[in-house]
VEXVEX-385482 format. One record per atom (N, C-alpha, C): atom name; z, y, x. Coordinates in pm, 1 decimal. Example, Ala and Ser with C-alpha at 12.3 -4.5 7.8 and 13.67 -1.06 7.14 Angstrom:
<recs>
REC   at         zz         yy         xx
REC    N      780.0     -569.0     1319.0
REC   CA      780.0     -450.0     1230.0
REC    C      780.0     -330.0     1320.0
REC    N      708.0     -225.0     1285.0
REC   CA      714.0     -106.0     1367.0
REC    C      787.0        3.0     1290.0
</recs>
This chain:
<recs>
REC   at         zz         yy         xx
REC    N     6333.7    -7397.0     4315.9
REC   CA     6205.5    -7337.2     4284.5
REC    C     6186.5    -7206.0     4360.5
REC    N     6310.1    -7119.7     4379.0
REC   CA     6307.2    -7028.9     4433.5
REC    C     6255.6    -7034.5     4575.6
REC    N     6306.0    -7135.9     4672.0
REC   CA     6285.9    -7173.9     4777.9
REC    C     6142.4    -7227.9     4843.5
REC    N     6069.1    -7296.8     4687.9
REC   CA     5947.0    -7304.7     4751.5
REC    C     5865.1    -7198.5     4733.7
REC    N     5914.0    -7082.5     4626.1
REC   CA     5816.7    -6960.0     4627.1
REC    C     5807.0    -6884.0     4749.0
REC    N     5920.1    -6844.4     4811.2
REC   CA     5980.5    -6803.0     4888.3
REC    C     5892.9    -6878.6     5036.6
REC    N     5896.0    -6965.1     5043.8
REC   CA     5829.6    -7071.9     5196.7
REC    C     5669.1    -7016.9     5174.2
REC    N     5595.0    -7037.7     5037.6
REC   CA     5454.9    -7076.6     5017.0
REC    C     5413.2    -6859.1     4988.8
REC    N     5506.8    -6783.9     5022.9
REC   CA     5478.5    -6631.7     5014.3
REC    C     5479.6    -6643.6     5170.1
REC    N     5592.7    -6658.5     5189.5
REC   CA     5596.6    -6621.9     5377.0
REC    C     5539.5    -6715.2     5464.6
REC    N     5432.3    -6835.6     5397.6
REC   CA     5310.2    -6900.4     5523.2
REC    C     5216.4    -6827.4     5448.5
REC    N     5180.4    -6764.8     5338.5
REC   CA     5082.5    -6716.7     5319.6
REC    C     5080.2    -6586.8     5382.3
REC    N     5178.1    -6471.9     5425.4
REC   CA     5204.1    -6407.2     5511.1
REC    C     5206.2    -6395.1     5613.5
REC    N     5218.2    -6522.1     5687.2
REC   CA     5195.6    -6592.7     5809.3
REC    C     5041.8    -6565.1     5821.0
REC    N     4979.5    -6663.7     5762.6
REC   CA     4844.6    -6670.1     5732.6
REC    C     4765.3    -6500.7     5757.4
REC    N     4768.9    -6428.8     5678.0
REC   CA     4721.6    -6280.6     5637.1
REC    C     4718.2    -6247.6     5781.2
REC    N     4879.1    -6224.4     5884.0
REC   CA     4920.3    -6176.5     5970.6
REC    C     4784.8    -6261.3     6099.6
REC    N     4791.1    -6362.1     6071.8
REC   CA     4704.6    -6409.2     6190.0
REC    C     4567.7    -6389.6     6174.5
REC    N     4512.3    -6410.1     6060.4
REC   CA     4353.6    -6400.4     6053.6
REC    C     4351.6    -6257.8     6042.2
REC    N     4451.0    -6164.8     6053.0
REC   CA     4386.4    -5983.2     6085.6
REC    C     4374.8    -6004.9     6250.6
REC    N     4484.8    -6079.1     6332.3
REC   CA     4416.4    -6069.8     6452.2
REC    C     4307.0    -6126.7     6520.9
REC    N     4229.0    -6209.9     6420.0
REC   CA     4134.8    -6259.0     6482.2
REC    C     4021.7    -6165.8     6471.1
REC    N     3904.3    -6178.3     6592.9
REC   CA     3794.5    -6099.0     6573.3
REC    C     3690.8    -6151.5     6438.8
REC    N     3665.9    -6081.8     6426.4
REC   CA     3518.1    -6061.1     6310.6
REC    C     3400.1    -6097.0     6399.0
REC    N     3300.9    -6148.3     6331.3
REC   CA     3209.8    -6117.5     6403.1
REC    C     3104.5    -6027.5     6374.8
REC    N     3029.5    -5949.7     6537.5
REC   CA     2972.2    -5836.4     6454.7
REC    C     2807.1    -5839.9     6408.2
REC    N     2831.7    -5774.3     6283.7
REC   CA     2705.0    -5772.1     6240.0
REC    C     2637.5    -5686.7     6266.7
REC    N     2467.6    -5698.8     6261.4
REC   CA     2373.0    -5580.5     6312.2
REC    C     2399.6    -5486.0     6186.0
REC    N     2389.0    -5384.8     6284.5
REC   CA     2352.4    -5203.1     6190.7
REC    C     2540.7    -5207.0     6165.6
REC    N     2653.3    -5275.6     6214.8
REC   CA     2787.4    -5235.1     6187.8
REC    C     2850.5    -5250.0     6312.4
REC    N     2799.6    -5146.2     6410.0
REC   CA     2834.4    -5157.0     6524.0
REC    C     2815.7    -5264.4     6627.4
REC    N     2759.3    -5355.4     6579.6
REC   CA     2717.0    -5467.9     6631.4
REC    C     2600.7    -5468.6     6763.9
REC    N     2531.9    -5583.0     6767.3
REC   CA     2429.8    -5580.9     6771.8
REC    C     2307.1    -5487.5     6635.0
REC    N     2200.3    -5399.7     6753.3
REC   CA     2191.5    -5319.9     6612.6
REC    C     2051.5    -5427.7     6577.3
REC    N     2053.8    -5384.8     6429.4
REC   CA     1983.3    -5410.6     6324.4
REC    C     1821.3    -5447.6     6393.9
REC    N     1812.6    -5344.3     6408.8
REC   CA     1588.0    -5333.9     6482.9
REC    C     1652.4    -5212.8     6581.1
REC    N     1523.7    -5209.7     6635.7
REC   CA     1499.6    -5115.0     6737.1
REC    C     1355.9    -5042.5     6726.3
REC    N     1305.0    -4979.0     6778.8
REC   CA     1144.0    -4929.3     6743.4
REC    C     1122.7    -4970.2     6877.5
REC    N      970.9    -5039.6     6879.3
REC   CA      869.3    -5060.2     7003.8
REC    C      866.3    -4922.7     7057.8
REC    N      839.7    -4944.8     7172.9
REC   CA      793.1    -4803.9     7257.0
REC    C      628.4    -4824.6     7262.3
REC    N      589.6    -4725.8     7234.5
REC   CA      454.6    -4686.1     7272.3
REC    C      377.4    -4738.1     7394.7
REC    N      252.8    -4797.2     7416.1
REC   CA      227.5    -4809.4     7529.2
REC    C       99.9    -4734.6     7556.9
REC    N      133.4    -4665.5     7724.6
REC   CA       55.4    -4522.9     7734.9
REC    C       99.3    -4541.0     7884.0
REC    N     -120.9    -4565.2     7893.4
REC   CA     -154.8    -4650.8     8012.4
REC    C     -175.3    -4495.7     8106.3
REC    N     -148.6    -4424.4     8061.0
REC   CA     -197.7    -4316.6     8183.0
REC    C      -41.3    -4234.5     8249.1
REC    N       88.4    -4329.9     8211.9
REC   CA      233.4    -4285.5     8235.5
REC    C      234.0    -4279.8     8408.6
REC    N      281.3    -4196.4     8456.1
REC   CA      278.1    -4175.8     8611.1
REC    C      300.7    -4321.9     8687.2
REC    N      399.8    -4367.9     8645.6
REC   CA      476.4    -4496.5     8650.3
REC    C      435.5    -4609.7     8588.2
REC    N      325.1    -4629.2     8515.0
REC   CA      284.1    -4704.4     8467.7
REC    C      302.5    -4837.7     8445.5
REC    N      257.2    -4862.0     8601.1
REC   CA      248.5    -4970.7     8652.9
REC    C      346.5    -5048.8     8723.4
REC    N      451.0    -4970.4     8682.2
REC   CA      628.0    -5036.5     8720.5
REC    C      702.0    -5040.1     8649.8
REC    N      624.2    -4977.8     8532.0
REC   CA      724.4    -4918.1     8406.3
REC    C      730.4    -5048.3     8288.2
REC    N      590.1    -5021.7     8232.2
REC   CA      585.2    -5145.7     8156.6
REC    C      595.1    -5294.9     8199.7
REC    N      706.8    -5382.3     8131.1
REC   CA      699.9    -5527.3     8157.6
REC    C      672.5    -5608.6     8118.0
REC    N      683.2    -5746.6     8171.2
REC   CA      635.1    -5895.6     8106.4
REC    C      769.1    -5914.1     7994.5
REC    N      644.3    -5963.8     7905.7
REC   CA      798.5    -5994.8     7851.0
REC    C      859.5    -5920.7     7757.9
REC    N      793.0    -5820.9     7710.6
REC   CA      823.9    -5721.4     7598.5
REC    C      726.1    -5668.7     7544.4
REC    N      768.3    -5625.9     7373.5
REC   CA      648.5    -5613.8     7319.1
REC    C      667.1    -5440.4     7322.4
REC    N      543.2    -5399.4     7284.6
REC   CA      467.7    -5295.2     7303.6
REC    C      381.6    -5269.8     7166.7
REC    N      370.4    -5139.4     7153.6
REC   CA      231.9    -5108.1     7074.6
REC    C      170.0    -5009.8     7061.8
REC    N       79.6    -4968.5     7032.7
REC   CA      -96.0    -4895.2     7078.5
REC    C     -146.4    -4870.5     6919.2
REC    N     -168.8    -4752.3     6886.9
REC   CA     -246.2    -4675.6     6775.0
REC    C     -336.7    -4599.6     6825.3
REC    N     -473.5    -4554.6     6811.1
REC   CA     -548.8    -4405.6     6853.7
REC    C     -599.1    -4401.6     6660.9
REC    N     -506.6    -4315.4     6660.9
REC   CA     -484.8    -4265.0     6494.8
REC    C     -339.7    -4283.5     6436.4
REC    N     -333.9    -4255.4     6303.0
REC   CA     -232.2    -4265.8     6225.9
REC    C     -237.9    -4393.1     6163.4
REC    N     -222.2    -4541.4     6237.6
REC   CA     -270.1    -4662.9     6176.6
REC    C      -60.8    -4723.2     6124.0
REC    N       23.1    -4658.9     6176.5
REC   CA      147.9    -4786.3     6141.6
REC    C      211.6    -4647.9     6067.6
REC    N      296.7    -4684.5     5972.9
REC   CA      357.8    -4562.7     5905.0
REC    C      502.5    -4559.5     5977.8
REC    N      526.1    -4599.3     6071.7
REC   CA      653.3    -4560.8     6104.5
REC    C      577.4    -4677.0     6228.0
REC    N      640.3    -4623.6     6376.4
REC   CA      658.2    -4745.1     6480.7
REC    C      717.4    -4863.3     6457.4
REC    N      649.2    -4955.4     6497.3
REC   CA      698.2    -5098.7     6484.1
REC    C      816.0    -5093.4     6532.2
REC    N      895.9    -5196.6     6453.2
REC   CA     1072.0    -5237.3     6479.7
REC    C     1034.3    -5390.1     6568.5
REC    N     1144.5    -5411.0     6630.7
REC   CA     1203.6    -5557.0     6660.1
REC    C     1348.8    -5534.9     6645.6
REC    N     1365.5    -5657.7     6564.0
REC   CA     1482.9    -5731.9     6499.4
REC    C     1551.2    -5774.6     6598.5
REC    N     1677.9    -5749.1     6553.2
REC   CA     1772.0    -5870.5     6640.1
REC    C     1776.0    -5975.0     6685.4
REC    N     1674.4    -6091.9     6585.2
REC   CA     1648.2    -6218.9     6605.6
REC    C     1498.9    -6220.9     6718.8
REC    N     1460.8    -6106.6     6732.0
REC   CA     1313.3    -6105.0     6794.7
REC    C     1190.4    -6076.2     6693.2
REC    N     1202.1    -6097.7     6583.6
REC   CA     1062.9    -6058.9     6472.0
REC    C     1050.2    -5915.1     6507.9
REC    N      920.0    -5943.1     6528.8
REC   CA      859.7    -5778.3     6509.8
REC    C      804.0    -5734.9     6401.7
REC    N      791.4    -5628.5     6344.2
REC   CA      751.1    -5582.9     6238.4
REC    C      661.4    -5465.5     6260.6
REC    N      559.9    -5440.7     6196.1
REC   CA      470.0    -5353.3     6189.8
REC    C      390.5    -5316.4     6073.1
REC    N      414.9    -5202.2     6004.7
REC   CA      374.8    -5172.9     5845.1
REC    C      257.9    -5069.7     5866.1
REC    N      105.5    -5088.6     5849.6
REC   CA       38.6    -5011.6     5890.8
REC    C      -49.4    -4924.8     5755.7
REC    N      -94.7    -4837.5     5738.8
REC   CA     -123.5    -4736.7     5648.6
REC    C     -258.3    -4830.4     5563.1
REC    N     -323.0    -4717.0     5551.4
REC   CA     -438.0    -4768.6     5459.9
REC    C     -540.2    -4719.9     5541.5
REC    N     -517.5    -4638.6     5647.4
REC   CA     -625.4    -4616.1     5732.1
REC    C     -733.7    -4713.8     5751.2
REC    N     -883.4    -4682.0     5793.7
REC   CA     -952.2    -4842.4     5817.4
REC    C    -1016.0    -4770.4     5955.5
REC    N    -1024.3    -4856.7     6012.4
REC   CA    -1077.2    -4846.1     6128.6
REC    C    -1228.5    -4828.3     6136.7
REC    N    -1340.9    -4745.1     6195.9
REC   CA    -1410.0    -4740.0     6238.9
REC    C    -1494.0    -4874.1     6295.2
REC    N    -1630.6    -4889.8     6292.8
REC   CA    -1720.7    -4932.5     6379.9
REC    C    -1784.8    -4910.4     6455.7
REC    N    -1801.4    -5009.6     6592.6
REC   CA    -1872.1    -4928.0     6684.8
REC    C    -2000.2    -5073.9     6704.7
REC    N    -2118.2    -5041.4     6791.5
REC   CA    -2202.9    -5108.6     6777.9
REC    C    -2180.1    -5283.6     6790.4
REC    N    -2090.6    -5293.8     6908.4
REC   CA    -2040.3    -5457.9     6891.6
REC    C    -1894.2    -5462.2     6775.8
REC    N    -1868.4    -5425.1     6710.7
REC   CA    -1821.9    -5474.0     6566.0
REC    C    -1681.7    -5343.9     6527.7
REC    N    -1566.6    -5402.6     6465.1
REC   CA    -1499.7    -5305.0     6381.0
REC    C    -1386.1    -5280.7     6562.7
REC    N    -1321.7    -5162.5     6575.5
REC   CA    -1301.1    -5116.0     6678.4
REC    C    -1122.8    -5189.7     6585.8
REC    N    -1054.0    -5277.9     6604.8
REC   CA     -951.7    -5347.2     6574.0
REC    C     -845.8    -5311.2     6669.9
REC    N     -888.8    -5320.0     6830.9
REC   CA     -797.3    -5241.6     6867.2
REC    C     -711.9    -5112.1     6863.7
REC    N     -745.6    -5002.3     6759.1
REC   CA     -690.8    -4925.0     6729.8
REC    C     -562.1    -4898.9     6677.7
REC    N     -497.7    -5037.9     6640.3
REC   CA     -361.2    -5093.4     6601.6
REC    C     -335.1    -5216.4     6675.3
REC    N     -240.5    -5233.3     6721.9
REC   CA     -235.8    -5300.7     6803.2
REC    C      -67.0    -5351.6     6837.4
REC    N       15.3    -5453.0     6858.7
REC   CA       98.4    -5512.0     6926.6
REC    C       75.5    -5579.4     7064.1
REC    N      123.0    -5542.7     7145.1
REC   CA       38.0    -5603.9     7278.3
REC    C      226.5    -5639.0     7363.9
REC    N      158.0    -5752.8     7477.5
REC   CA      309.0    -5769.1     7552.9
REC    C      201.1    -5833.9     7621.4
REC    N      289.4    -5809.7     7767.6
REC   CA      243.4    -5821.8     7945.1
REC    C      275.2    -5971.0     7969.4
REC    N      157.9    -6001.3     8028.3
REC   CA      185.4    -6152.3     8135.5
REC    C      136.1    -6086.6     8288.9
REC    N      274.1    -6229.2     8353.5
REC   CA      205.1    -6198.8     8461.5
REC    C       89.1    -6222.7     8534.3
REC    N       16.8    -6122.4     8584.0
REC   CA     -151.5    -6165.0     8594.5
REC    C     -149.0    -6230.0     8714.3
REC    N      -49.0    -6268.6     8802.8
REC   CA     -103.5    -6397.5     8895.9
REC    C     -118.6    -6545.9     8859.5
REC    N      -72.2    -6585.8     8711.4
REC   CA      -69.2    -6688.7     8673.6
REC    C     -226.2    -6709.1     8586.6
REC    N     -233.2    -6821.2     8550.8
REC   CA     -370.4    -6912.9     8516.1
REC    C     -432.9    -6911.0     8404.8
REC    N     -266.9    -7030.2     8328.6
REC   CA     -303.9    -7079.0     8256.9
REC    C     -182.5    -7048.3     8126.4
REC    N     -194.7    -7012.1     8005.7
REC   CA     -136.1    -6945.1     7921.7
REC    C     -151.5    -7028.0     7805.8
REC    N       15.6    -7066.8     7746.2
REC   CA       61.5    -7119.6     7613.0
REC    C      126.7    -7043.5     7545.2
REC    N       98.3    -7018.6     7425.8
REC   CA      224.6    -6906.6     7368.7
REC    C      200.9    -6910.9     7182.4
REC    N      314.0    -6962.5     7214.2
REC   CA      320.9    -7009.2     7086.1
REC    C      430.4    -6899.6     6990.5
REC    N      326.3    -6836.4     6855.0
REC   CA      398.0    -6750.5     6767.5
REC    C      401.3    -6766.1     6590.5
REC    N      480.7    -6711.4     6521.3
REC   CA      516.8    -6693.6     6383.2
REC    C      468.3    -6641.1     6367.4
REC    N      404.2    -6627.8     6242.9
REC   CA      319.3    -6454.6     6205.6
REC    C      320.7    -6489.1     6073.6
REC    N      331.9    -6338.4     6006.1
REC   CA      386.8    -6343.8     5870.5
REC    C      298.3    -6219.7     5782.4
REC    N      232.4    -6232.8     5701.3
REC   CA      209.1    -6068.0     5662.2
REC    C      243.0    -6121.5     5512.5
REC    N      252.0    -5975.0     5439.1
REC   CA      257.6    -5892.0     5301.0
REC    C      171.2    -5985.6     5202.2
REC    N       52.6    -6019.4     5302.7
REC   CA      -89.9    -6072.7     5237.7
REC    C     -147.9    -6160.7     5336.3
REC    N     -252.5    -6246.7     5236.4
REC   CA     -327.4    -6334.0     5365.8
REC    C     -421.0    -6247.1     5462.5
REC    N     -461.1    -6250.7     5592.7
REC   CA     -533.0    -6154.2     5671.8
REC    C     -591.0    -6213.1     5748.0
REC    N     -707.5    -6219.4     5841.1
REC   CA     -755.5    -6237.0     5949.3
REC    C     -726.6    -6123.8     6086.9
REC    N     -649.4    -6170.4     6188.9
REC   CA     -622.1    -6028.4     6252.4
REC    C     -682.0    -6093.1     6390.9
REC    N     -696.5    -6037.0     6488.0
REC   CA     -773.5    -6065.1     6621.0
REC    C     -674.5    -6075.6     6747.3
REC    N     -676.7    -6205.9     6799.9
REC   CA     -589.7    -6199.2     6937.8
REC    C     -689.2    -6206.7     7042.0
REC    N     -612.7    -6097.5     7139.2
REC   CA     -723.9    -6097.4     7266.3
REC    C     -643.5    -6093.2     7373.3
REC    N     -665.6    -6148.0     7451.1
REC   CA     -621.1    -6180.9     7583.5
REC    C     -658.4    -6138.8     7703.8
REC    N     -649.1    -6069.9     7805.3
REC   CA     -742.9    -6041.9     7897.7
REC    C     -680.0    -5906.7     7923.4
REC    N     -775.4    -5844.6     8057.8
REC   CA     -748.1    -5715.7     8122.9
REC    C     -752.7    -5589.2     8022.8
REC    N     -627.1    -5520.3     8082.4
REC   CA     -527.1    -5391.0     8009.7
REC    C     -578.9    -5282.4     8170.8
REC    N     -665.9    -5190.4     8206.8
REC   CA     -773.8    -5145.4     8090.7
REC    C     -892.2    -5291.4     8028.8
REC    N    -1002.2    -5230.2     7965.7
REC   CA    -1040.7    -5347.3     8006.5
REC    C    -1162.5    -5339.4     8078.7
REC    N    -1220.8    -5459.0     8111.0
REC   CA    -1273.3    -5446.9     8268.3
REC    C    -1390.2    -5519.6     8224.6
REC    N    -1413.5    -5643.4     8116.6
REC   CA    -1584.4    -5714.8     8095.0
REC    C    -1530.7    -5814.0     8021.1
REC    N    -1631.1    -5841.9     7961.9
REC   CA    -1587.7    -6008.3     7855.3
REC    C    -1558.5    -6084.0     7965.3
REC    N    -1600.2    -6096.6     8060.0
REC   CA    -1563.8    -6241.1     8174.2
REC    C    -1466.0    -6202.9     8221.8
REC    N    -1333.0    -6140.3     8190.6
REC   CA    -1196.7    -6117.9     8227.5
REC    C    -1107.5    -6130.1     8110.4
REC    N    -1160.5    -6155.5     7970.8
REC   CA    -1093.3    -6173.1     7823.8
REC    C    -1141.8    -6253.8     7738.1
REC    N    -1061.7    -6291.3     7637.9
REC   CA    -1080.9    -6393.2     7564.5
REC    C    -1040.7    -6319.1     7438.2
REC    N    -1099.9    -6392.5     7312.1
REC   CA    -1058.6    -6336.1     7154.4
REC    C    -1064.6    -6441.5     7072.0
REC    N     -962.3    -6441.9     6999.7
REC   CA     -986.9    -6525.6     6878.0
REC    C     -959.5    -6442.6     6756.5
REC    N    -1002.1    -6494.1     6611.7
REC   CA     -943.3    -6492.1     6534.6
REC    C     -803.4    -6558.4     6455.4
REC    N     -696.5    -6492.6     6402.4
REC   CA     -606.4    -6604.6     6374.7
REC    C     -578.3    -6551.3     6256.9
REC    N     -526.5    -6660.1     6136.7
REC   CA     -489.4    -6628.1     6010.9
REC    C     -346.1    -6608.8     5997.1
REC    N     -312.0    -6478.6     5901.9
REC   CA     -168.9    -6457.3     5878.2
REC    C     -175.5    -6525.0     5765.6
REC    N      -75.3    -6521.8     5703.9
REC   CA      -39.9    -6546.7     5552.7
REC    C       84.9    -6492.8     5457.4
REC    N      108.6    -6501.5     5322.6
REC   CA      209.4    -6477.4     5324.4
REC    C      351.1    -6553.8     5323.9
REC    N      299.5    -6682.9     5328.9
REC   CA      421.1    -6770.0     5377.1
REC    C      498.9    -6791.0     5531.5
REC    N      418.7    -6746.9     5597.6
REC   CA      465.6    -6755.8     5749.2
REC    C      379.2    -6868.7     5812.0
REC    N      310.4    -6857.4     5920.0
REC   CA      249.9    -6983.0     5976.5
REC    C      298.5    -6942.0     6137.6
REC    N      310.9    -7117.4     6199.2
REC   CA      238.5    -7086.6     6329.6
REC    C      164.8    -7130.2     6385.2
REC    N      143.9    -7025.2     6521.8
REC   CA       10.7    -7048.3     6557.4
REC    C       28.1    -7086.7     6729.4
REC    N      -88.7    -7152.5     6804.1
REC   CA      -11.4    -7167.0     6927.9
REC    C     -211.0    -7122.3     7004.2
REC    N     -151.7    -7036.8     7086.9
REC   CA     -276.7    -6966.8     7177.7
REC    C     -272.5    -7053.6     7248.5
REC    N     -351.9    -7092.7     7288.3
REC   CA     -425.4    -7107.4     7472.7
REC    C     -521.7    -7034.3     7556.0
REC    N     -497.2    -7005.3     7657.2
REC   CA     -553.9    -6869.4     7707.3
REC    C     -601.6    -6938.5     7870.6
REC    N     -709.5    -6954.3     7954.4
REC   CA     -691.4    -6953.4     8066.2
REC    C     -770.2    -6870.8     8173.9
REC    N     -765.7    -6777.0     8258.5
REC   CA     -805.1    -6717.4     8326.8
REC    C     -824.8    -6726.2     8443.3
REC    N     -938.0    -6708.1     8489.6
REC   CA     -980.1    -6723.0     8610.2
REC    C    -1048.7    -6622.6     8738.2
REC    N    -1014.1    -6515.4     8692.2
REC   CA    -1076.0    -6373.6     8784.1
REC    C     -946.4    -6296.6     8723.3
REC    N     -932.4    -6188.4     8831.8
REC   CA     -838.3    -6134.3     8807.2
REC    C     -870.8    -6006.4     8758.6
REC    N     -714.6    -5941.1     8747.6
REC   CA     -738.0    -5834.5     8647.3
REC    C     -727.6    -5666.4     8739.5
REC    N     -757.5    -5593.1     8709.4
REC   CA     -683.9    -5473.3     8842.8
REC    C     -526.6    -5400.5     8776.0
REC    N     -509.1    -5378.9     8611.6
REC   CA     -382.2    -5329.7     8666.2
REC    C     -288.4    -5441.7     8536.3
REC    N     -326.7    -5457.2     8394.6
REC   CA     -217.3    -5546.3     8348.7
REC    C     -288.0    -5694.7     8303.2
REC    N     -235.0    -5771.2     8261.8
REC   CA     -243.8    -5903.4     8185.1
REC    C     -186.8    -5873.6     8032.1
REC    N     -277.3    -5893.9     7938.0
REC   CA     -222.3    -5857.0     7818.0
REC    C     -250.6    -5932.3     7739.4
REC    N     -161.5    -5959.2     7614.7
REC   CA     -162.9    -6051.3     7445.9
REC    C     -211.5    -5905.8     7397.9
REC    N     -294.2    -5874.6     7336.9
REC   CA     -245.0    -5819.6     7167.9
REC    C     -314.5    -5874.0     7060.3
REC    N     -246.8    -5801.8     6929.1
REC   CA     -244.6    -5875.1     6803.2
REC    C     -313.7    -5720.4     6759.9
REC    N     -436.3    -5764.4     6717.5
REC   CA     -505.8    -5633.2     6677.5
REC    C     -530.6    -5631.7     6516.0
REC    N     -511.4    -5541.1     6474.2
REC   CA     -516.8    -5547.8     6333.0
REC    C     -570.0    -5366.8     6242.5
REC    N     -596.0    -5334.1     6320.0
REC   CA     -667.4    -5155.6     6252.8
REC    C     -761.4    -5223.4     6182.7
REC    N     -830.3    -5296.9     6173.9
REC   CA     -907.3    -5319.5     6044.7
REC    C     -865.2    -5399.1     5866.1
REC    N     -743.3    -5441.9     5902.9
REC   CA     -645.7    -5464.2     5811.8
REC    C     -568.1    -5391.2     5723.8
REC    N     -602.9    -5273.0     5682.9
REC   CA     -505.4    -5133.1     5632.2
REC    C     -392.5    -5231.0     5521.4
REC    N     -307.5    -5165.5     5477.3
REC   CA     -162.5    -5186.1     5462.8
REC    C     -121.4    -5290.6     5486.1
REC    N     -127.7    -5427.8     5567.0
REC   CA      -75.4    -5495.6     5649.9
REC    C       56.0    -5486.2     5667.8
REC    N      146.5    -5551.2     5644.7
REC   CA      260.4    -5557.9     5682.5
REC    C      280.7    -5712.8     5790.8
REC    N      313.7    -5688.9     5902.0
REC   CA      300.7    -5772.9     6026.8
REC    C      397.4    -5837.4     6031.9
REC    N      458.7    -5951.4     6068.7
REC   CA      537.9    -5984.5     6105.1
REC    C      529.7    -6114.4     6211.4
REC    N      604.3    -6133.2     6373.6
REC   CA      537.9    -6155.3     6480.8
REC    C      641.6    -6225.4     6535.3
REC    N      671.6    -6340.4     6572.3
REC   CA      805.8    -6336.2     6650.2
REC    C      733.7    -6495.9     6783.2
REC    N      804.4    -6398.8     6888.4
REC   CA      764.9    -6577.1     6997.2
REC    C      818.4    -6694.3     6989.1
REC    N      825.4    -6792.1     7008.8
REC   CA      852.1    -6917.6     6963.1
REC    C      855.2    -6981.4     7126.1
REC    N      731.3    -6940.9     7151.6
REC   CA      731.9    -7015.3     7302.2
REC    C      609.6    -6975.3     7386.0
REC    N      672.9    -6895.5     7504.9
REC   CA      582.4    -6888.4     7571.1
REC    C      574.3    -6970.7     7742.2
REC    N      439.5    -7048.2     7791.3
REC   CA      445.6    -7125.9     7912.6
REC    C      318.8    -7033.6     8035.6
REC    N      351.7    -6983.7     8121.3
REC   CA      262.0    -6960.3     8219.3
REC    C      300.7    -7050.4     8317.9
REC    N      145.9    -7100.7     8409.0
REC   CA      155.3    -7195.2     8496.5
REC    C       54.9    -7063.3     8590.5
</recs>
C-alpha cells in the first residue's frame, strides 16, 4: 500500500513539475494581448493627413462632447462607442448626425463596395451609414442609408458603388449624434472592394 502511495504522489509530482513548464496562454489586460485600445481621433486638417490615416482602420469624429470617453476596439475587433445625452442640432437638410461618428478608409480607386457588419446597441436605434467623399464634395459622390441597431446584435451587409471620384479620402461612417446615450457596438465581418 505504501508503494502505491508513494508511485501515485511522485507521478502526481511529475505531473505539477511539467504543467508549470508549460506556457499559459495570455489573456487580454494580463500582459497579453491588451484588452481594447482607444480609436484615434480623425483630424482632417493633420499636416500628414493624407499618408497618415489608413484603409482599414477605424477612426472617429465628434464636433462636441457627443462619446463619454473615446471609442475602444477590442481584441476580437468590436468597437465600442458610449455616447452622452448630448442631441445633435438641425440644420436645414435634416439632423446634423455626423457630429458622432465611427468612420474607416477605403481605397478610393476601387468601384464597387461589400462590407458586411455586426452592430449592437444598449437599445433599438436607427443610426445613418454614409459612404462617399471625406471632405465632402456633393450628393453625386455619396450614398446614405439608414440601418437598424438593436439590442440583440444584427447583421447588416452594405453595398456601396461609386462612380466619380473623390479628391482626398473614401469613407464608411456610422453616424449616430442624433442618438444620445447610445451605446455602439460595431465589428467587420467582411469587407470586398473590386
Amino acid at each position: 500500500m505504501k508503494r502505491v502511495f508513494l508511485v501515485v504522489t511522485a507521478v502526481i509530482a511529475i505531473l505539477f513539475a511539467f504543467s508549470a513548464c508549460v506556457p499559459k496562454p495570455e489573456e487580454p489586460g494580463n500582459g497579453g494581448t491588451p484588452a481594447a485600445t482607444s480609436l484615434e481621433y480623425f483630424k482632417s486638417d493633420r499636416e500628414d493627413a493624407l499618408t497618415y490615416y489608413k484603409t482599414g482602420t477605424w477612426y472617429f469624429f465628434q464636433a462636441g462632447n457627443y462619446f463619454t470617453a473615446d471609442p475602444i476596439i477590442k481584441a476580437d475587433g468590436t468597437v465600442v462607442a458610449t455616447r452622452t445625452s448630448l442631441e445633435c442640432d438641425e440644420a436645414p437638410w435634416g439632423l446634423k448626425t455626423y457630429e458622432a461618428q465611427l468612420l474607416r478608409f477605403y481605397d478610393k480607386e476601387k468601384t464597387n463596395f461589400t462590407i458586411k457588419l455586426w452592430l449592437k446597441g444598449n437599445k433599438d436605434a436607427e443610426i445613418k451609414a454614409y459612404f462617399g467623399s471625406e471632405p465632402y464634395q456633393d450628393w453625386a459622390y455619396n450614398a446614405s442609408q439608414n440601418i437598424q441597431v438593436t439590442d440583440e446584435g444584427t447583421e447588416v451587409t452594405l453595398q456601396f458603388t461609386r462612380d466619380k471620384d473623390v479628391d482626398k479620402w473614401l469613407k464608411l461612417s456610422l453616424e449616430f449624434a442624433h442618438v444620445p446615450d447610445l451605446v455602439l457596438q460595431v465589428k467587420v465581418l467582411q469587407e470586398n472592394a473590386e
